[in-house]
C-alpha positions in Angstrom: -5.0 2.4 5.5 -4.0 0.2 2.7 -4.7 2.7 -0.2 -7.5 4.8 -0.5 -6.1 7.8 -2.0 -4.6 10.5 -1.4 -6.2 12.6 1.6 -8.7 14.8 0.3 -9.0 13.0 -3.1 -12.3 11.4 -4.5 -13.2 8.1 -2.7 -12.8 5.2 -5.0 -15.8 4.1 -6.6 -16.8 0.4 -7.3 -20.1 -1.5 -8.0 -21.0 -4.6 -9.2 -23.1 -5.0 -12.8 -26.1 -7.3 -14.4 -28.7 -8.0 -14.7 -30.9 -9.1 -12.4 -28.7 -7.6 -9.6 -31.4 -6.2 -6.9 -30.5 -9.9 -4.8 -26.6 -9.4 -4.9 -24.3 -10.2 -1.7 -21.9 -8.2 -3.5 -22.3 -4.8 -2.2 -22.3 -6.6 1.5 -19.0 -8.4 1.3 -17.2 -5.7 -0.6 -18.2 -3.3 2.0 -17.4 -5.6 5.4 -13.3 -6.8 3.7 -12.8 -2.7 3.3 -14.1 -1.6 6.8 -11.7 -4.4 8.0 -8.9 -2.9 6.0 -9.7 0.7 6.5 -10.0 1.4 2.6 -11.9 4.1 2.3 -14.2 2.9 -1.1 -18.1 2.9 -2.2 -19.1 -0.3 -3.7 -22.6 -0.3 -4.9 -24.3 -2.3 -7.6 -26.2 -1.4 -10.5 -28.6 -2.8 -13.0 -26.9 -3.2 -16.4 -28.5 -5.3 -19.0 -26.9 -7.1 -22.1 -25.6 -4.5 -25.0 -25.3 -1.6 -22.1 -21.7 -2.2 -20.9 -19.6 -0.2 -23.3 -21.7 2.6 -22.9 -21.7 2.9 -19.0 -17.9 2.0 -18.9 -17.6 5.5 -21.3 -19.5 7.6 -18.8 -17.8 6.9 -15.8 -16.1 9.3 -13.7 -12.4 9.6 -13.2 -12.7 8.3 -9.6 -14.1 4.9 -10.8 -11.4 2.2 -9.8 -13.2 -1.2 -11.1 -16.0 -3.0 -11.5 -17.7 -6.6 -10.5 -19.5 -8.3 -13.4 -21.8 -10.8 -13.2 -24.8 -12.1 -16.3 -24.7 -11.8 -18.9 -22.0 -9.1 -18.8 -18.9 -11.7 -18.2 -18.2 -12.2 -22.1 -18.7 -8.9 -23.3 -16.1 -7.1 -21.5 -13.6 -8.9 -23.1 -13.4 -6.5 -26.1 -13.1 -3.5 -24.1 -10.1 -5.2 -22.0 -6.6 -4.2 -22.6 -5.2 -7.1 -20.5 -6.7 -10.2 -19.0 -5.6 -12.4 -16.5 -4.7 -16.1 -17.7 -7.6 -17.1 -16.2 -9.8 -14.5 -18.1 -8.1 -15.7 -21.3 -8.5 -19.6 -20.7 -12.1 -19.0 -19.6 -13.3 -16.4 -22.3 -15.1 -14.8 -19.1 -13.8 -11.8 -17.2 -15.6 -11.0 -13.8 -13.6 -8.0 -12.4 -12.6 -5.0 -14.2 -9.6 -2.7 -12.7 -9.3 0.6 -14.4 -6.0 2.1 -14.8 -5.4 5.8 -16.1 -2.2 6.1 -18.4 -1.8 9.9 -20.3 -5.5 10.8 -19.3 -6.8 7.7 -21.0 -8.5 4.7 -19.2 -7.0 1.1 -20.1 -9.5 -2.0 -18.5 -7.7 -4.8 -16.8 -9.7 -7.7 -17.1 -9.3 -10.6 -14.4 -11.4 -14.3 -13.6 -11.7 -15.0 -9.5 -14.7 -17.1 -10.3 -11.8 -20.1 -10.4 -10.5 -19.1 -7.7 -13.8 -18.9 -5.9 -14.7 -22.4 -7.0 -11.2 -23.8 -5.3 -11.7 -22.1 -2.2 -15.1 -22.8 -1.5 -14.4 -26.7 -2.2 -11.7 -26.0 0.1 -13.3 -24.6 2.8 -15.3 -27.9 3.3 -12.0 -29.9 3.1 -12.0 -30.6 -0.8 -8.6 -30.5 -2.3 -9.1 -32.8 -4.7 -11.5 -34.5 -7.2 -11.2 -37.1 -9.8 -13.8 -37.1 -11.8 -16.1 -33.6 -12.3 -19.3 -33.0 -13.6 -20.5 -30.1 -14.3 -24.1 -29.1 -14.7 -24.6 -26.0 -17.4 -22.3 -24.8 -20.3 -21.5 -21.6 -19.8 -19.5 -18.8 -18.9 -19.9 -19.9 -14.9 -19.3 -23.4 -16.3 -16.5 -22.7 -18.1 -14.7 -21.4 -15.2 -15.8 -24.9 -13.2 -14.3 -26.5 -15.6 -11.0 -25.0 -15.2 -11.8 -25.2 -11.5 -12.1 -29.2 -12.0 -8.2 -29.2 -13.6 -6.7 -27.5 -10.8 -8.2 -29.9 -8.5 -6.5 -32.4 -10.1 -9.5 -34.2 -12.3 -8.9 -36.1 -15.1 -12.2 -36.1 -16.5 -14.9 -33.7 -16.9 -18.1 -34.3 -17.7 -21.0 -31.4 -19.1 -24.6 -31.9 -18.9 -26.3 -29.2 -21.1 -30.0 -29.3 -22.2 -28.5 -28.6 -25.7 -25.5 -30.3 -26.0 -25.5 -29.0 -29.3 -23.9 -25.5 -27.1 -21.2 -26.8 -25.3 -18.4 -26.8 -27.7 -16.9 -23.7 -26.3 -16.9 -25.0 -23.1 -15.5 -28.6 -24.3 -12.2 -26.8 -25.8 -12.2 -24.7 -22.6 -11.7 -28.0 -20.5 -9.3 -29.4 -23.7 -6.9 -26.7 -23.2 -7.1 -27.0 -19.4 -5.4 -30.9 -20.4 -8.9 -32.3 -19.4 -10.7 -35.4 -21.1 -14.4 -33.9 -21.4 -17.7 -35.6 -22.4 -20.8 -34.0 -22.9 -24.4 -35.4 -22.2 -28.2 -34.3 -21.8 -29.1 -32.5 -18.7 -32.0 -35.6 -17.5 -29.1 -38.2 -18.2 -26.5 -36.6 -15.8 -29.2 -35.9 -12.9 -30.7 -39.4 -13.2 -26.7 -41.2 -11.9 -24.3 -39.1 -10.3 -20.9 -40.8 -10.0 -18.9 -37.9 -10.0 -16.5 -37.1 -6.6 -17.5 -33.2 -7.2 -20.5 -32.1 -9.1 -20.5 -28.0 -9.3 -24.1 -26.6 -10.7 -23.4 -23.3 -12.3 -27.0 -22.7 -13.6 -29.4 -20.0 -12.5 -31.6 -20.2 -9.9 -35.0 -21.2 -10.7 -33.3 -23.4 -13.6 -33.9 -26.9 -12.3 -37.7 -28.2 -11.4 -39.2 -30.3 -9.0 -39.3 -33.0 -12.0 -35.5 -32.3 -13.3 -34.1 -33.1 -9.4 -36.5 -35.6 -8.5 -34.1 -38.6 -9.7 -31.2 -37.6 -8.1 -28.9 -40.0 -6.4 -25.7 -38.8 -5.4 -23.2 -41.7 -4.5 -21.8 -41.8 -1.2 -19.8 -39.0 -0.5 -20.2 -36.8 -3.3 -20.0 -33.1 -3.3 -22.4 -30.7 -5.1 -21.6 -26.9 -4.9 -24.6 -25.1 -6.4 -23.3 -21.5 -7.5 -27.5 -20.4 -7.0 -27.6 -19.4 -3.6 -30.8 -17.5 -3.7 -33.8 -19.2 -2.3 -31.1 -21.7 -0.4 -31.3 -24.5 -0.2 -31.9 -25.0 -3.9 -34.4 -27.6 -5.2 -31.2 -29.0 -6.2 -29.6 -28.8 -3.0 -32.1 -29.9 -1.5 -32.7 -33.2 -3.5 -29.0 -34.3 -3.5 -29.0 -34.1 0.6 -32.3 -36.8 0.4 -30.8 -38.6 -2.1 -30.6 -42.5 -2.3 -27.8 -42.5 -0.1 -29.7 -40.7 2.7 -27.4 -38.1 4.4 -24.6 -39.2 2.4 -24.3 -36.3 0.0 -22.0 -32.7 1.0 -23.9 -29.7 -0.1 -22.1 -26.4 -0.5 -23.6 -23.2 -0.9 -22.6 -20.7 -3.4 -22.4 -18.4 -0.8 -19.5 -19.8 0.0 -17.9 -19.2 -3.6 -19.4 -16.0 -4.2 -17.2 -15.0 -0.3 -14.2 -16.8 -1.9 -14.2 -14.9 -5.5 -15.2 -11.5 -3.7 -11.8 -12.1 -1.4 -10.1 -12.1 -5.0 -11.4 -9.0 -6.2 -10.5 -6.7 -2.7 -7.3 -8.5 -3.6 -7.6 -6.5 -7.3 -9.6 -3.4 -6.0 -7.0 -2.8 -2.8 -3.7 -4.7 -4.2 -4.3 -4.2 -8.1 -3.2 -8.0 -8.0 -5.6 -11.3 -7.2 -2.0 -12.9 -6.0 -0.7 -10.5 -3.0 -2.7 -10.9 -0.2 -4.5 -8.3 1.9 -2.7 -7.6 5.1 -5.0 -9.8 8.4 -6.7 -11.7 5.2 -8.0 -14.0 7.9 -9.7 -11.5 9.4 -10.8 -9.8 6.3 -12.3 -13.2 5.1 -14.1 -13.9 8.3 -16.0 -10.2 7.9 -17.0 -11.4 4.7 -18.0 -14.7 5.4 -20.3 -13.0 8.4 -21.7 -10.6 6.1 -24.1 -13.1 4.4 -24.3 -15.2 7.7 -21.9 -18.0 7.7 -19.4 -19.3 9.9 -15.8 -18.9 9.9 
């Protein structure tokens, strides 16, 4: 076992929080990395909406170990963290909470793995590297694809936001990360794609028929859509039957929501996203079968 507790102590308890949250994989790949591990933990979701975090966080349980945040809840733990990861601090988004008890009080370490998931789902489908980015959304998902962009080795980012007007958080985000960024209108990025990634953070349901219906993905290019539910996206679907018919690698987010999830057992069973989890490759195959795709 690779630390549950002490035998006849209180199982750890773990969730994952939003809002909506009935459709999350979360709960699924959490549970198949600990039965490979033998980590004896419940990991369950619930519905948390916007304003409600500080006030569940204070009637938790001493048994809690951490928590998986996805929207809108991302930026507003960061004033009830008493640490954050680099990544957290770059990306003004935190997505897993680890709770540690000092003296009888509870102190919130605050980490980012959606980076992290963005590399490694690239990755997986041989994607190392990228020169130029863009990224569709400006966000807190966004900001995080941004950083994503810099540590595959880009150059150039470029943000298409329907109000550009939004995006200057997520420009000074990508300035930071040493990254030339430009920032245009939402129609104008779909209408030419002549980016070697393009990484969608927005929402399912987001795009229409009408917003995708112009895309033309050059040769080559990647698109990782972080909506994974319906898949294929309209998106996704558009950028496979672009001009360049066939041409165009579509990635699931799936794949990055398995990727940032093998971060946070990292957190949960480690209490550090950099030490890996003893037969990770095993662990990471679980996961990647509990939402049905192939190691």
């Amino acid at each position: 076992m690779t630390g549950g507790g002490a035998p006849g102590a209180s199982r750890p308890q773990l969730a994952v929080l939003g809002s909506p949250i009935a459709h999350s994989q979360s709960p699924a790949l959490h549970s198949a990395a600990y039965r490979v591990l033998g980590f004896d933990a419940d990991y369950g979701s619930v519905e948390v909406t916007s304003g409600g975090l500080r006030a569940f966080v204070d009637g938790l349980s001493g048994d809690w170990r951490g928590l998986s945040l996805t929207m809108p809840l991302k930026e507003e733990v960061l004033p009830l963290l008493a640490t954050a990861d680099r990544m957290a601090t770059l990306t003004g988004a935190a997505n897993t909470v680890l709770f540690e008890e000092r003296a009888g009080n509870r102190r919130l370490q605050g980490f980012n793995t959606d980076v992290a998931g963005i590399v490694g789902a690239l990755a997986s489908v041989g994607v190392s590297r990228a020169r130029k980015v863009l990224v569709l959304g400006a966000g807190a998902t966004a900001r995080s694809a941004i950083v994503a962009a810099a540590q595959l080795g880009a150059e150039h980012v470029t943000v298409a936001a329907r109000n550009p007007g939004r995006a200057s958080t997520a420009v000074a985000v990508g300035r930071s990360a040493g990254l030339a960024v430009t920032v245009i209108r939402m129609p104008e990025a779909l209408g030419r794609v002549d980016a070697d990634v393009t990484i969608s953070t927005l929402p399912g349901g987001t795009l229409t028929a009408d917003d995708v219906a112009r895309v033309s993905p050059a040769p080559g290019a990647v698109l990782l859509d972080v909506a994974y539910a319906p898949w294929p996206s309209l998106l996704g679907t558009a950028w496979a039957a672009g001009a360049h018919k066939g041409s165009g690698v579509v990635v699931s987010g799936l794949l990055m929501l398995v990727h940032q999830a093998l971060m946070q057992v990292r957190v949960f069973v480690n209490r550090d996203p950099a030490v890996e989890l003893p037969g990770e490759p095993d662990v990471l195959a679980a996961m990647l079968d509990a939402v049905g795709l192939e190691a």
